[in-house]
C-alpha positions as CSV (number, residue, x, y, z in Angstrom):
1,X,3.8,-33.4,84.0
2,X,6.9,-31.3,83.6
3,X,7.0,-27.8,85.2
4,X,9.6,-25.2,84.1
5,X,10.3,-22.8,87.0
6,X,12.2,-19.8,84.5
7,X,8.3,-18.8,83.6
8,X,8.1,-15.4,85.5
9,X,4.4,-14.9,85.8
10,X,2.6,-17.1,83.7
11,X,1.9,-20.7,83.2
12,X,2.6,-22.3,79.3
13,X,0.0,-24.9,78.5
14,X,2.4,-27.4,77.9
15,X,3.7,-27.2,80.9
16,X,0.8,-29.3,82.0
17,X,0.9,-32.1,79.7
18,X,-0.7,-29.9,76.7
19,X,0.4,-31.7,73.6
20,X,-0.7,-29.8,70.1
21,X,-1.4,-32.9,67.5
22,X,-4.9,-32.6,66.4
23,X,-5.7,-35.7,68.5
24,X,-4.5,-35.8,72.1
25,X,-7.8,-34.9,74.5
26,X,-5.9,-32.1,76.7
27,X,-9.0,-31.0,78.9
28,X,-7.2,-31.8,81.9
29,X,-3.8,-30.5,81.3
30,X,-5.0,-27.0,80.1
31,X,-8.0,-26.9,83.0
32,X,-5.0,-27.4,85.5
33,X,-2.8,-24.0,83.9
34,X,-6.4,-22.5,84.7
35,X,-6.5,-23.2,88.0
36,X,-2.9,-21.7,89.0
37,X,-4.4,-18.6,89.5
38,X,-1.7,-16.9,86.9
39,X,-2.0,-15.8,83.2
40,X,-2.3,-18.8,81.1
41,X,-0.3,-19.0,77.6
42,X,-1.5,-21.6,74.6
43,X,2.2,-21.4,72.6
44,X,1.7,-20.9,68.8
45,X,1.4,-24.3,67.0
46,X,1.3,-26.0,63.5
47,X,-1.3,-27.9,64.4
48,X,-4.3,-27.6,67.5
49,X,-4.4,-28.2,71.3
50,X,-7.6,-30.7,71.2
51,X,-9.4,-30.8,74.1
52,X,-13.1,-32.6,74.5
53,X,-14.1,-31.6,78.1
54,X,-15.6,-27.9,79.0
55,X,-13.0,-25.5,80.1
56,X,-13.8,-23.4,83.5
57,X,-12.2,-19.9,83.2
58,X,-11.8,-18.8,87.0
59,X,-12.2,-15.1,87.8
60,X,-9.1,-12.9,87.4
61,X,-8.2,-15.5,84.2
62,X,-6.0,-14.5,81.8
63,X,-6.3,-17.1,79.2
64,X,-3.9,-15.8,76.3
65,X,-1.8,-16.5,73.3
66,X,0.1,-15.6,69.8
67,X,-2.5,-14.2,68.2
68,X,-5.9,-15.5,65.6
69,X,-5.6,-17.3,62.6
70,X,-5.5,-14.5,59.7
71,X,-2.8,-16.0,57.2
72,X,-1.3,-12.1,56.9
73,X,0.1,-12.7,60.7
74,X,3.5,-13.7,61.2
75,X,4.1,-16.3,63.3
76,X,1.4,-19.6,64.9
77,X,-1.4,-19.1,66.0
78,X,-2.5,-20.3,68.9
79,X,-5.0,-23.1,68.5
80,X,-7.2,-24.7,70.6
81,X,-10.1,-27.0,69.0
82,X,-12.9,-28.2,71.0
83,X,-14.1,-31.6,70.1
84,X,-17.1,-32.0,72.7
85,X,-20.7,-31.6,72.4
86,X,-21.6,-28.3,74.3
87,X,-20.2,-25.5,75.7
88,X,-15.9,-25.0,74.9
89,X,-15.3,-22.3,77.8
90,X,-17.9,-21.3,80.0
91,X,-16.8,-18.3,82.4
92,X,-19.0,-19.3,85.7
93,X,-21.1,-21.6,84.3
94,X,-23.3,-22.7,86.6
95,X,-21.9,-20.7,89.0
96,X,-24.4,-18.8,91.8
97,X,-22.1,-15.5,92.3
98,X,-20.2,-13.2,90.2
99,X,-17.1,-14.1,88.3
100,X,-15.4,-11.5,87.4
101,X,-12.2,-9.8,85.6
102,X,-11.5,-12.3,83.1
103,X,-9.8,-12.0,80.1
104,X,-9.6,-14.2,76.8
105,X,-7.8,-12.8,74.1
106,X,-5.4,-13.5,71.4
107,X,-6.6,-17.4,70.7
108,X,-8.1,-19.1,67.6
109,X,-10.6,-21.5,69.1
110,X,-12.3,-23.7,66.4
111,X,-14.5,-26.7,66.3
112,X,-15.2,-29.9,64.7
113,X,-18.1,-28.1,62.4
114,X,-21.7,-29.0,62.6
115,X,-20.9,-32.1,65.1
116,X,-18.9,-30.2,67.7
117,X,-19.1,-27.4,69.9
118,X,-22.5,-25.7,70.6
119,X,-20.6,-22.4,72.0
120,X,-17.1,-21.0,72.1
121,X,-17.6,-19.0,75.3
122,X,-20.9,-18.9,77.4
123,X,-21.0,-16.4,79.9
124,X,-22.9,-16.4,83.0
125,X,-23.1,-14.5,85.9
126,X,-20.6,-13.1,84.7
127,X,-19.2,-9.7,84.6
128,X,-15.7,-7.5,83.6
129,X,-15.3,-10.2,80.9
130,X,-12.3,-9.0,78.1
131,X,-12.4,-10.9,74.8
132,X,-10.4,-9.5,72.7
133,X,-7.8,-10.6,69.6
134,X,-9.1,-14.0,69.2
135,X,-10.8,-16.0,65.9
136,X,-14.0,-18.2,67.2
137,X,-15.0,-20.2,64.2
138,X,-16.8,-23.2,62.8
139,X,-19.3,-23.4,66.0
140,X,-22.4,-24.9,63.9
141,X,-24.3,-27.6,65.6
142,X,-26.8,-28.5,63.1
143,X,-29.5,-28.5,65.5
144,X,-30.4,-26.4,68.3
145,X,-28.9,-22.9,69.0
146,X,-25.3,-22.3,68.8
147,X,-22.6,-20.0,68.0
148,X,-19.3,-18.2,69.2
149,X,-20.7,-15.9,72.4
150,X,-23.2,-16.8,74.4
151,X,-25.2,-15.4,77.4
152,X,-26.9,-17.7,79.9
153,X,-29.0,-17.6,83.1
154,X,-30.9,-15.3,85.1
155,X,-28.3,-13.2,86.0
156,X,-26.6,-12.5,83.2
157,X,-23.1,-10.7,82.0
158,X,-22.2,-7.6,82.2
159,X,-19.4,-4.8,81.6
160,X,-17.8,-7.2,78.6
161,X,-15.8,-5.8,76.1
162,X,-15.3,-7.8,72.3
163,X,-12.7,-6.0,70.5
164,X,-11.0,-6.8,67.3
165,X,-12.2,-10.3,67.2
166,X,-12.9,-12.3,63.6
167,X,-16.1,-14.3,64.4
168,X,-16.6,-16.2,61.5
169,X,-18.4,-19.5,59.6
170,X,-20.6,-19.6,63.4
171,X,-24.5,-20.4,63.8
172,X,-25.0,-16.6,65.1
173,X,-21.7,-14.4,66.7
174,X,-23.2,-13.4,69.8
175,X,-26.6,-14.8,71.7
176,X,-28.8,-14.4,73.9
177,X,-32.1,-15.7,73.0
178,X,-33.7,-16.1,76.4
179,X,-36.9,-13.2,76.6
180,X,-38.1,-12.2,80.1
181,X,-35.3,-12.4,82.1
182,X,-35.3,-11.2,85.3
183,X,-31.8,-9.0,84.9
184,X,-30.4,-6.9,82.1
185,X,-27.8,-6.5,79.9
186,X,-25.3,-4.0,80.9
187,X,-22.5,-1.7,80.0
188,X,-21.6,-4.3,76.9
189,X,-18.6,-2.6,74.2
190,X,-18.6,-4.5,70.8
191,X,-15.9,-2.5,68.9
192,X,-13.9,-2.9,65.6
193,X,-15.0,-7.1,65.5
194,X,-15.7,-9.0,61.5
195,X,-18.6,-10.6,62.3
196,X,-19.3,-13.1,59.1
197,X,-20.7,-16.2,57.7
198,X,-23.3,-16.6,60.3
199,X,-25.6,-19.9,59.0
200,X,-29.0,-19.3,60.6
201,X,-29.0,-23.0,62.7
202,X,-32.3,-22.9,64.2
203,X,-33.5,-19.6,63.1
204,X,-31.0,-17.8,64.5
205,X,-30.0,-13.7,63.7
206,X,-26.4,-13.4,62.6
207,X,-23.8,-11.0,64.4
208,X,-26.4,-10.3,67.1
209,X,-29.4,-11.5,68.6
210,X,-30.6,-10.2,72.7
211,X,-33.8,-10.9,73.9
212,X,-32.6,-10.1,77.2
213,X,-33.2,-6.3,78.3
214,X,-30.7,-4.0,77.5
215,X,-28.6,-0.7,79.1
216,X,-25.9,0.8,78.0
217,X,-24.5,-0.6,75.0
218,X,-21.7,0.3,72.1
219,X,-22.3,-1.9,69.0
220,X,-19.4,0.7,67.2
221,X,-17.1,0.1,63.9
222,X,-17.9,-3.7,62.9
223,X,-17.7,-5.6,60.0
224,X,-21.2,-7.5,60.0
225,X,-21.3,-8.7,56.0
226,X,-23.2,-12.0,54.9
227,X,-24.7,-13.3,57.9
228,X,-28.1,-15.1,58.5
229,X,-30.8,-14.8,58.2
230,X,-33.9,-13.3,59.0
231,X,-31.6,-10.7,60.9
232,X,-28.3,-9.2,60.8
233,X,-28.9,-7.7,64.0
234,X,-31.6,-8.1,66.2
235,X,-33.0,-6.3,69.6
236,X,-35.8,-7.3,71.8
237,X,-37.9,-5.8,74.6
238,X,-36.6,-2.5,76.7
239,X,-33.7,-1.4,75.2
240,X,-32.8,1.6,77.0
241,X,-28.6,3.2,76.2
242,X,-27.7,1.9,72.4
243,X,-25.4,3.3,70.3
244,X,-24.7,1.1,67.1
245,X,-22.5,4.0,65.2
246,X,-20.1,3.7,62.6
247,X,-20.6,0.2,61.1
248,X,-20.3,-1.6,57.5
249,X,-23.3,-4.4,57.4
250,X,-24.4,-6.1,54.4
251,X,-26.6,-8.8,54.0
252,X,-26.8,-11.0,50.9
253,X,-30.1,-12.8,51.6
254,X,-33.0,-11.9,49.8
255,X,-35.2,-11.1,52.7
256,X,-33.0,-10.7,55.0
257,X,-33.0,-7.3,57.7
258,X,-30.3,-5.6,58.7
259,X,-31.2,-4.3,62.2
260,X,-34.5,-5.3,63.7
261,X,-36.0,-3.8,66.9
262,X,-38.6,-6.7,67.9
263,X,-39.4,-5.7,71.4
264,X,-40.9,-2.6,73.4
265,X,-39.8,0.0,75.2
266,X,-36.8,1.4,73.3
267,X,-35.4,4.7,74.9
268,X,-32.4,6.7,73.9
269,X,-30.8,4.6,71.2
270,X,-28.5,5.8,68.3
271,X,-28.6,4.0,64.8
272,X,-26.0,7.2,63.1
273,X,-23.1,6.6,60.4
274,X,-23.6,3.3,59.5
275,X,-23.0,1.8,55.7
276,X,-26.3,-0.8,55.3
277,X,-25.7,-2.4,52.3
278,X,-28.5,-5.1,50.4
279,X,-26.7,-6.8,47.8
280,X,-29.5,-9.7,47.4
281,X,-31.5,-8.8,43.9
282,X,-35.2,-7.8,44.2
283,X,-34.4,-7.8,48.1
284,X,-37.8,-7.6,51.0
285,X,-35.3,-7.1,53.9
286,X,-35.2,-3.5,55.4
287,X,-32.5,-1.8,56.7
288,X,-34.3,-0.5,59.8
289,X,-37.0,-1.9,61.3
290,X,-39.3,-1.3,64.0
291,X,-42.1,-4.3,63.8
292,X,-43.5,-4.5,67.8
293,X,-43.1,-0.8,69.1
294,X,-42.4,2.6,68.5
295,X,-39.6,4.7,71.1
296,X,-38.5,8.0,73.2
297,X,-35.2,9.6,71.9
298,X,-34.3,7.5,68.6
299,X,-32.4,8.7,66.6
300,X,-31.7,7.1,63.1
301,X,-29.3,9.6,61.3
302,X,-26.6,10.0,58.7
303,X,-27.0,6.6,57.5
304,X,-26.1,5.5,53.7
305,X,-28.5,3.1,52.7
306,X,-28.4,1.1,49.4
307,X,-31.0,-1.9,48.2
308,X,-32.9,-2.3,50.8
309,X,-36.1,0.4,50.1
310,X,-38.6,-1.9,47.4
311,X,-41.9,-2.2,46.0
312,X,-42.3,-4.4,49.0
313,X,-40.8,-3.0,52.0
314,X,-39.3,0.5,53.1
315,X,-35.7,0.9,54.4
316,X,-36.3,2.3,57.2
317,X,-39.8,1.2,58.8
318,X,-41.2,2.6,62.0
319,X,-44.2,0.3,61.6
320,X,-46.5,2.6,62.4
321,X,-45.7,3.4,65.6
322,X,-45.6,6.3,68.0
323,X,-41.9,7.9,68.5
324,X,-41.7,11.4,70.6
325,X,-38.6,13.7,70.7
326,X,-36.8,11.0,67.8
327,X,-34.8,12.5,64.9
328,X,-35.0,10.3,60.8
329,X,-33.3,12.4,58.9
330,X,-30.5,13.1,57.1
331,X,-30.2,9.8,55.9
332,X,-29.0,9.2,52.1
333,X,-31.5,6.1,50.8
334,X,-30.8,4.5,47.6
335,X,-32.0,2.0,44.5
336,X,-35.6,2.6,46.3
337,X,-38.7,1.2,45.1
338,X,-42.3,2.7,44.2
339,X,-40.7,5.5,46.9
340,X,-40.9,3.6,49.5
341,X,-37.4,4.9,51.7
342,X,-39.5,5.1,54.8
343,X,-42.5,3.7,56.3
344,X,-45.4,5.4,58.3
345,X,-45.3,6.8,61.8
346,X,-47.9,6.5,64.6
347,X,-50.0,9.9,64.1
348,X,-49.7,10.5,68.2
349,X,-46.0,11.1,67.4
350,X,-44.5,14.4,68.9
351,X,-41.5,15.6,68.6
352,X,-40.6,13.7,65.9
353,X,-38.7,14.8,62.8
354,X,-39.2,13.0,59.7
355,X,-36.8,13.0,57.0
356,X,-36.7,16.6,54.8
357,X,-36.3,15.1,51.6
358,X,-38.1,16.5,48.3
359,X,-40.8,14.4,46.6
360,X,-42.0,14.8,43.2
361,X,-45.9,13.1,43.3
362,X,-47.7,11.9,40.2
363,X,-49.6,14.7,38.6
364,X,-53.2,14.0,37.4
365,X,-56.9,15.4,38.9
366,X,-56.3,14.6,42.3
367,X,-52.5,14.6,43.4
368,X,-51.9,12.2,46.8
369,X,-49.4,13.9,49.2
370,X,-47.7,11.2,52.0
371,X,-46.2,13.0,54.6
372,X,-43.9,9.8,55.4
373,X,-42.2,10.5,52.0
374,X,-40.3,13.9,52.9
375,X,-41.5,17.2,53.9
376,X,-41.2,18.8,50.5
377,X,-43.6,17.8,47.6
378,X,-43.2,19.3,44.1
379,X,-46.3,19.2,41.6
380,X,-45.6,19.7,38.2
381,X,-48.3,20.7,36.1
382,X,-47.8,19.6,32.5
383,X,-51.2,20.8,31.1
384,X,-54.4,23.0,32.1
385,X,-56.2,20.4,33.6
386,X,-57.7,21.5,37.1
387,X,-56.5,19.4,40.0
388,X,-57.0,18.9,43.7
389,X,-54.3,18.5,46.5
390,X,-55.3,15.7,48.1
391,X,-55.2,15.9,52.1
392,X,-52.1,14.2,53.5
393,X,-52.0,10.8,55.1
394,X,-49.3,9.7,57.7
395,X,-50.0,13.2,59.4
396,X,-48.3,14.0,62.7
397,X,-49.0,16.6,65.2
398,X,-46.3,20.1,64.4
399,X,-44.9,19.0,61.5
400,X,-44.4,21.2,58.2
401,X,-45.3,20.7,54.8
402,X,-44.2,22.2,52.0
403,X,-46.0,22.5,48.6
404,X,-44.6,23.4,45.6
405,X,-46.5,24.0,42.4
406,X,-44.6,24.3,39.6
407,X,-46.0,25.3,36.0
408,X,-44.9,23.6,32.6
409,X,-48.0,23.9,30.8
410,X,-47.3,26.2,28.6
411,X,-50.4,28.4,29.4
412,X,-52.4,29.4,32.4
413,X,-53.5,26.7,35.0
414,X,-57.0,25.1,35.5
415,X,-58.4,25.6,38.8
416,X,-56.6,24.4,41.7
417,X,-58.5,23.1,44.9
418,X,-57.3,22.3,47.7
419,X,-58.8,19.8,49.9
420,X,-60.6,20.1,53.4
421,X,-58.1,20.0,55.9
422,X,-56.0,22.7,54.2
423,X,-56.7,26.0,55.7
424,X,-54.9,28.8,53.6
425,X,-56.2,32.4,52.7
426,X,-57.1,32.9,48.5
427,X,-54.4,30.6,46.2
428,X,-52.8,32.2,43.5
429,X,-51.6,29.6,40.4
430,X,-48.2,30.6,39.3
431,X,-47.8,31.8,35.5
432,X,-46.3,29.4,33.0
433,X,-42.7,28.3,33.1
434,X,-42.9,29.8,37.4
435,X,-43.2,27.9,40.3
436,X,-45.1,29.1,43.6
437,X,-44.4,27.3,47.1
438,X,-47.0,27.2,50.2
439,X,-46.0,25.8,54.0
440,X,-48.4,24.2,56.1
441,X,-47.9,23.1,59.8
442,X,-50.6,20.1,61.1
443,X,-51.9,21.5,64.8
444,X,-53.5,17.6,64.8
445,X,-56.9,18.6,63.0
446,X,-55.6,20.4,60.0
447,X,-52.7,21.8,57.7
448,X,-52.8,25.7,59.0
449,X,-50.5,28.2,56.3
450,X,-47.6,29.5,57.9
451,X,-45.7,31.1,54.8
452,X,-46.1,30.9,51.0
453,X,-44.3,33.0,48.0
454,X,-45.2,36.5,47.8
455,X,-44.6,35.9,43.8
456,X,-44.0,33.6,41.1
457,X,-40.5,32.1,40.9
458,X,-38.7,31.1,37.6
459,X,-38.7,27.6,36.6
């Protein structure tokens, strides 16, 4: 080994014996740089620093280099290929206390695909983790789980930040597929990371799949586009602190969902400016999905949502479930099927406000009104045949309703009824060619009149 002493504050890789020709085994060498206690450089290459053993990253690591992969950067990258079976880097693995303050950033670590490397960095125990800067690809066992991040153990990982990475062509981007952990996922920042190309090895979701509890967590400004399936994303029991704002996720799998909440208790989580894009054909997959439980404080707002609602599935699905004090609107769903943009809520829901869309039922004797649909519902009558209003279904307790009944008929209308759990004073029908609109609010027994229009209104 050869060591330079004009390196002020770091140790290079090669340094240690680290040789970059795509063949030499350099475990040893770089594990050695590691150990100095001092920032640790991988030099930018034409070809890869091989190395077939599992590297340890110590606390207080700095593992660093040139930069990723991306062919736009100028300059090598800096390279390191893993060409065992399990684990590439493991930051305290199998460790029994905290390891802490370590950062990783700025490498392209790649494997020898579907034979190699199970995961690019497993954390546990571990917490203050920086990964940042780097490219993790080609980590695709064939069988079993793997992928590029990885979280392990009882204890867990937490306070890590994964910023600006490209995580691509992996079994899943980040894991943790253990349920019923004893300890929970805390104070994790994904930001600004291309998460793509994800291949569904053993079932797996794509950019993100935590069984394991979860606090406090950004998931904010990613690039989550073709990944596998059945998930995009995926969360399971008691998530309590989520924001996932501000992110571009498509999914190109026929059945495939783009964020799925598969767990209970969910508190105070943020789904709010995202792009959620299906661009499979005749897609079942929905954009938002709530299949175990329902929540306390969700809010899923502001969205722009295109493919996923079908004659199958909604986009956005509560499942049926109870949410209180939670917030659906204002979201702009497209390309949707037999109208179904959203799915039912639990009718003990409070609190709760459902999207204020308007909704144009099919006309005929008795005229079905779903309150999951919007909160506006325009009949048009295109003749003088008498109809009922049909009592709502998907009903929840302080919610309004508004009916609109609009006249094209050309003459007077045929008697109007309104069914039993309407409670309103004497209806007038409006005149041909005028409309006349009616409010309800449900007091969990019936739709009570709050308001109507003292007169008809043009057409």
């Amino acid at each position: 080994m050869t060591t330079y002493t004009n390196r002020i504050g770091y140790a290079d890789i090669s340094d240690y014996g680290a040789i970059a020709d795509d063949v030499r085994d350099n475990s040893s060498a770089i594990q050695a740089a590691l150990d100095t206690g001092i920032p640790v450089y991988v030099p930018g290459t034409t070809s890869s620093f091989n190395f077939a053993t599992r590297l340890t990253i110590p606390s207080g690591a700095v593992f660093f280099g040139n930069g990723n992969a991306q062919s736009s950067q100028t300059g090598l990258p800096s390279t390191l290929k893993y060409t065992g079976t399990g684990t590439a880097m493991g930051v305290n693995l199998g460790g029994s206390t905290t390891s802490m303050n370590s950062h990783i950033r700025g490498l392209n670590i790649t494997t020898t695909q579907t034979t190699g490397g199970r995961w690019a960095i497993e954390l546990n125990s571990a917490t203050n983790v920086f990964i940042a800067w780097n490219t993790i690809q080609n980590f695709t066992k064939a069988t079993g789980a793997s992928g590029a991040i990885e979280v392990s153990g009882t204890i867990g990982a937490d306070d890590i930040t994964v910023f600006h990475n490209r995580i691509v062509n992996n079994s899943t981007c980040i894991h943790q597929g253990t349920t019923g952990a004893s300890d929970v996922i805390s104070g994790w920042r994904i930001i600004g990371n291309q998460f793509t190309g994800s291949y569904a090895a053993g079932g797996q979701d794509g950019a993100l799949q935590i069984a394991r509890p979860v606090q406090a967590m950004l998931f904010v400004g990613n690039d989550v586009n073709a990944n596998a399936n059945p998930n995009e994303i995926f969360f399971g029991d008691l998530v309590n602190g989520l924001v996932l704002d501000g992110n571009f996720i498509n999914s190109t799998a026929a059945a495939r969902n783009a964020l799925k909440f598969g767990g209970t208790d969910l508190k105070g989580i943020s789904v709010q400016g995202n792009f959620m894009y299906q661009s499979a054909a005749n897609g079942t997959g929905r954009a938002v999905w709530f299949s175990a439980a329902g929540g306390d404080g969700i809010l899923v707002r502001g969205n722009f949502i295109n493919l996923y609602a079908t004659v199958t599935n909604p986009a956005i699905d509560p499942g049926g479930f109870n949410f209180t004090n939670s917030d659906f609107t204002g979201n702009s769903i497209n390309g949707a099927g037999a109208n179904l943009s959203f799915g039912t809520f639990g009718a003990s829901s409070t609190g709760t406000i459902w999207p204020y869309s308007l909704t144009n039922p099919t006309y005929g004797t008795s005229v079905a009104i779903d309150r999951s649909l919007g909160s506006t519902f325009r009949i048009t009558a295109t003749n003088n045949t008498a109809f009922t209003v049909a009592n709502p279904t998907n009903a929840i307790t302080g919610l309004p309703l508004m009916v609109v009944i609009r006249n094209t008929s050309g003459g007077a209308l045929g008697t109007v009824t309104w069914d039993t759990l309407y409670k309103l004073s004497t209806w007038t029908s409006p005149a041909t060619a005028n409309s006349r609109s009616i409010t309800f609010v449900y007091d969990g027994t019936n739709w009570v009149e709050v308001n109507r229009a003292a007169s008809d209104v043009p057409n």
